[in-house]
N, C-alpha and C positions, 0 to 999 in steps of 0.2 A: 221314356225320358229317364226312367230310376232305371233301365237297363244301361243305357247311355254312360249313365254318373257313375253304374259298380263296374263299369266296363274301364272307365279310366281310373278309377281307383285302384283296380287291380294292375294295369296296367304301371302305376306308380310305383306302386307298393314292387314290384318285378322286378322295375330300373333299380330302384334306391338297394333291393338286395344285390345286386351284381353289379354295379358300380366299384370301382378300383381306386376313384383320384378324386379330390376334393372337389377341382374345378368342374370336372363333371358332374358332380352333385351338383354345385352350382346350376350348371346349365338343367338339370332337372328341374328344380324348384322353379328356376324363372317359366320352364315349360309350360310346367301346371297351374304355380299358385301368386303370377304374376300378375298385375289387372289385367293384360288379355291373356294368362294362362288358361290350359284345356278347361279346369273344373273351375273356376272363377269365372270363364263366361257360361258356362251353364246356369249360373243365378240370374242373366240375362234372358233363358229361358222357361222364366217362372210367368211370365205373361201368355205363352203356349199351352197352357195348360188349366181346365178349369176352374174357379175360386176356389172350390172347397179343398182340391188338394195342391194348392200354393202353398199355406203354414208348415205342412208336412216337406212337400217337396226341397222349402228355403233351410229347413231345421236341417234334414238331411246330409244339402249342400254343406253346409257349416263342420256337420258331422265329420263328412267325408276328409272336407277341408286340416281338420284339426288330426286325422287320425294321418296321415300324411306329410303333416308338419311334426307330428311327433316320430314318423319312420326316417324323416331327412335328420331330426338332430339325433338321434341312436347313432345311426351309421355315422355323420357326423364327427362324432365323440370315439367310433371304430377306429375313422381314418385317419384321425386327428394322432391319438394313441398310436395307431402302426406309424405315422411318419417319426415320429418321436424316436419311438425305440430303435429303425431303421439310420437315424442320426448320431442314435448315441452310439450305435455299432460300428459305422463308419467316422467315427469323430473318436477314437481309440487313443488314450494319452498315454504317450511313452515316458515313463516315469524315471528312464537312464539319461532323458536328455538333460544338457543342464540348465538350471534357472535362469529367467529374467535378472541381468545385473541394475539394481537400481541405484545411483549414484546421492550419497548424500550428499546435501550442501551446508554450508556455514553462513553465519556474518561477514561482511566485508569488513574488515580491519575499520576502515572509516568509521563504519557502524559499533563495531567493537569498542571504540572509541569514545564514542559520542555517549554511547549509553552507560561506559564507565565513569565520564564525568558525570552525568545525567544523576546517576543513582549519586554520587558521591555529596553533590548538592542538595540535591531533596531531602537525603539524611542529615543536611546540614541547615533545613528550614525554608532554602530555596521552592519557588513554585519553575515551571518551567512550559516557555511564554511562545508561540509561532506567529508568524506574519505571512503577508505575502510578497513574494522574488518580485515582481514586479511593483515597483512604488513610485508614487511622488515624489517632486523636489525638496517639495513640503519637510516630507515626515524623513526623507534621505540623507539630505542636508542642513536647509532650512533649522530646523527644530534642534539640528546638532552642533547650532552654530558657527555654522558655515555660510552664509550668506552669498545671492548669486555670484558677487564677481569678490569672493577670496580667495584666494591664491592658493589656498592647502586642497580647492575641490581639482587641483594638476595634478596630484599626489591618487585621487580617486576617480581617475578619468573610466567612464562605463559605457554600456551600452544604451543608446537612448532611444527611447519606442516615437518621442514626439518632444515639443522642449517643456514639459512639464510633468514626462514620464521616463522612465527609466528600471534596467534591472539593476535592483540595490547593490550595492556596492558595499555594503555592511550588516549586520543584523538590529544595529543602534537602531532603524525607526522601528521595530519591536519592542522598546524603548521605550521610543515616542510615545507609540502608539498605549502601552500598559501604563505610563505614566498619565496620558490624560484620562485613562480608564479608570482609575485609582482614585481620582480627583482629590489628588492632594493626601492620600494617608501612605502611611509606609507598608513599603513594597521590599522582595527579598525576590529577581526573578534572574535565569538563565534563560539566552535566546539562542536555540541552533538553528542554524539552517546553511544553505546554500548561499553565496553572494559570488559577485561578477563584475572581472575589472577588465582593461584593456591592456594586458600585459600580453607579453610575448612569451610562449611557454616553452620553458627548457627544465632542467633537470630540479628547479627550486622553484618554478613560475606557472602559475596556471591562469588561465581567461575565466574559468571558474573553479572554485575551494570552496570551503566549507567550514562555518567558524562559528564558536559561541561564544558568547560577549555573556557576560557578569554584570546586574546592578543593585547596588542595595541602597535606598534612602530612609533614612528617620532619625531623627534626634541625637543629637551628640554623635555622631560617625567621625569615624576623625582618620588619620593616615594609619596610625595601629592595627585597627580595621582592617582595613584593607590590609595590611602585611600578612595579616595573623591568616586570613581567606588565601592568599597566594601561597606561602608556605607550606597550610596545609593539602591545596591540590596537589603542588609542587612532589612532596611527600607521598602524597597516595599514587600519582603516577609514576616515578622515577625512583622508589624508596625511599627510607628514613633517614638515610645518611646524608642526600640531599641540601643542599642548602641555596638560599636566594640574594643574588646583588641588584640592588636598585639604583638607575642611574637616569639622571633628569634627564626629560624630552619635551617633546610640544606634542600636545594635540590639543584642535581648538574644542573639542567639547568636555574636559578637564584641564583641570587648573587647582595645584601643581601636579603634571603629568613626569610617570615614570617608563623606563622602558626594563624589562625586568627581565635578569639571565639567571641559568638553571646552571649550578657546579657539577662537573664531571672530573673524574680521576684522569692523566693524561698519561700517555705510555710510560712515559720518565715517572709516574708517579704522585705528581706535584697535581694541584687543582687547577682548574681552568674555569670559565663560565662562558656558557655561550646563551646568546639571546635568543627569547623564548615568547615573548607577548609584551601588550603595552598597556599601561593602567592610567589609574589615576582620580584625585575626588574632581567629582561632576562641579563642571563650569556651574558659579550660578546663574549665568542666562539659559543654561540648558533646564535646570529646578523651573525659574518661572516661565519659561516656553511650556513647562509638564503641568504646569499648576503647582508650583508649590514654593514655599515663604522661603527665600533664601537665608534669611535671617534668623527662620526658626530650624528649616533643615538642611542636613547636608547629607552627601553620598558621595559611593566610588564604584568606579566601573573598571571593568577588566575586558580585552577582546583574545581570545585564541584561534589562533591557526587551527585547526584540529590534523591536516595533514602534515602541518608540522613537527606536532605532538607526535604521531605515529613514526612519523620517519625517523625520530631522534631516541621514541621509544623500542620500536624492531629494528632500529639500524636498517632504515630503506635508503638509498644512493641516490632514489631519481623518483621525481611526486607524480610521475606520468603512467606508475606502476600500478595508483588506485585505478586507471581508467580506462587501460587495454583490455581488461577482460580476459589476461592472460589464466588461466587453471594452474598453473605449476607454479603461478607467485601465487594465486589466493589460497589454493589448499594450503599453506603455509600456517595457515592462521587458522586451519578448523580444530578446533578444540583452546585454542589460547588462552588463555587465564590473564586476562586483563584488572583481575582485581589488587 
């Protein structure tokens, strides 16, 4: 039986020298050292043989076993090794061809945008407030005093998911919603986001833009206020030379509502203004729809266009330019200096 066991030992030990290929090795080991490999059922013939040289015989087996397991991983770590360097031989990098062109990319102008007002605010004590596209009548309308059946929600006709849900049509219940969060202390917040009307889109008209609205409430706010806040965006976007005309509007969630244009130089030279955003101090049904005393506070909100802003700032022709995904209008904008 111990002739048996050096008889396939040696036998292994043969193969695993002159073996070429991994997977043959493979097919080696499972030969031998698999539960019905050659030397793994010879422990099965430990019953064959008298008691006193069983202990001997099973020690052996184990021997054999381990001296066999260490000649498969040697060679192993051989063929491992030769396939490697056979790889990197034939894996030869041409070092004249030329490199991978990796394409950088930029901000989208919109975003350029947005983060310019963003910063400009915050530095000015603003927090800055998100919600979500999808909202309530409630906090849409409702809250912004607009009541189901007035006549200004013709002016904000949207998309509606069911009759007491809808994609906003404003960033105002962001508003809403920081106002009842607030529960009545003074708030300093900008809201951007996405919102969605039912307009027809042509070269000034989108089904969806992008807008951040302005609110500030606490104590003694007054119209000055607000001018002093318009001015100075006005200014940081378009220059210092800049200047702002205010001319009365309606909106039902301020009262008295402005509509507010931005001065430009005109080819003749002479000023012009052209309209720019809508403002105004906060209705006070809209204060106590938010929680708050109309009589002790007041505030004034502002709403921007942001594609607005962009196209009157790069001189864009047509708002349908943020959205084709054209490369030869957006590279325009990498590196831009929006400050």
């Amino acid at each position: 039986m111990k002739n048996r066991l050096n008889e396939l030992k040696q036998k292994a030990l043969d193969e695993i020298k002159h073996v070429k290929a991994l997977d043959l090795l493979e097919n080696i080991r499972i030969a031998y050292l698999s539960k019905k490999g050659h030397i793994s059922l010879m422990m099965s013939k430990i019953r064959e043989i008298p008691n006193e040289e069983k202990p001997a015989f099973g020690q052996m087996v184990n021997l054999v076993k381990k001296e066999v397991e260490l000649a498969l991983y040697q060679k192993k770590q051989v063929l491992e090794d030769k396939a490697l360097l056979e790889m990197l031989q034939n894996e030869k990098i041409d070092v004249t061809l030329p490199g991978y062109q990796f394409y950088k990319g930029s901000l989208h102008p919109l975003t350029q945008t947005i983060e310019d007002i963003e910063d400009l605010f915050i530095g000015m004590g603003y927090t800055v407030e998100e919600g979500p596209e999808v909202e309530t009548d409630l906090y849409n309308f409702e809250m912004m005093n607009l009541a189901k059946d007035h006549p200004a929600r013709d002016m904000q006709d949207t998309f509606y998911i069911d009759e007491n849900t809808l994609l906003r049509t404003h960033t105002s219940p962001v508003q809403a919603r920081t106002m009842l969060k607030m529960k009545g202390n003074p708030l300093k917040i900008i809201c951007p986001g996405k919102v969605y009307r039912r307009d027809d889109d042509d070269a000034t008209h989108s089904h969806q833009f992008t807008q951040i609205e302005g609110l500030v409430i606490d104590e003694n706010i007054t119209f000055a206020n607000l001018k002093d806040a318009l001015l100075t965006m006005v200014r940081h976007l378009f220059g210092k030379d800049r200047n702002i005309r205010l001319r009365p509007s309606y909106f039902p969630f301020t009262e008295p509502s402005v509509e507010v244009d931005v001065s430009y130089v005109k080819k003749d030279k002479s000023i012009g203004y052209i309209e720019i955003l809508g403002a105004g101090l906060v209705h006070p049904n809209v204060l106590k729809m938010g929680g708050y005393d109309p009589q002790k506070y007041k505030g004034f909100a502002f709403g921007i266009g942001v594609e607005r802003i962009a196209m009157l700032k790069y001189h864009i022709d047509d708002i349908r330019h943020f959205y084709i995904n054209d490369l030869k209008f957006l590279n325009q904008f990498k590196g831009v200096n929006t400050k």
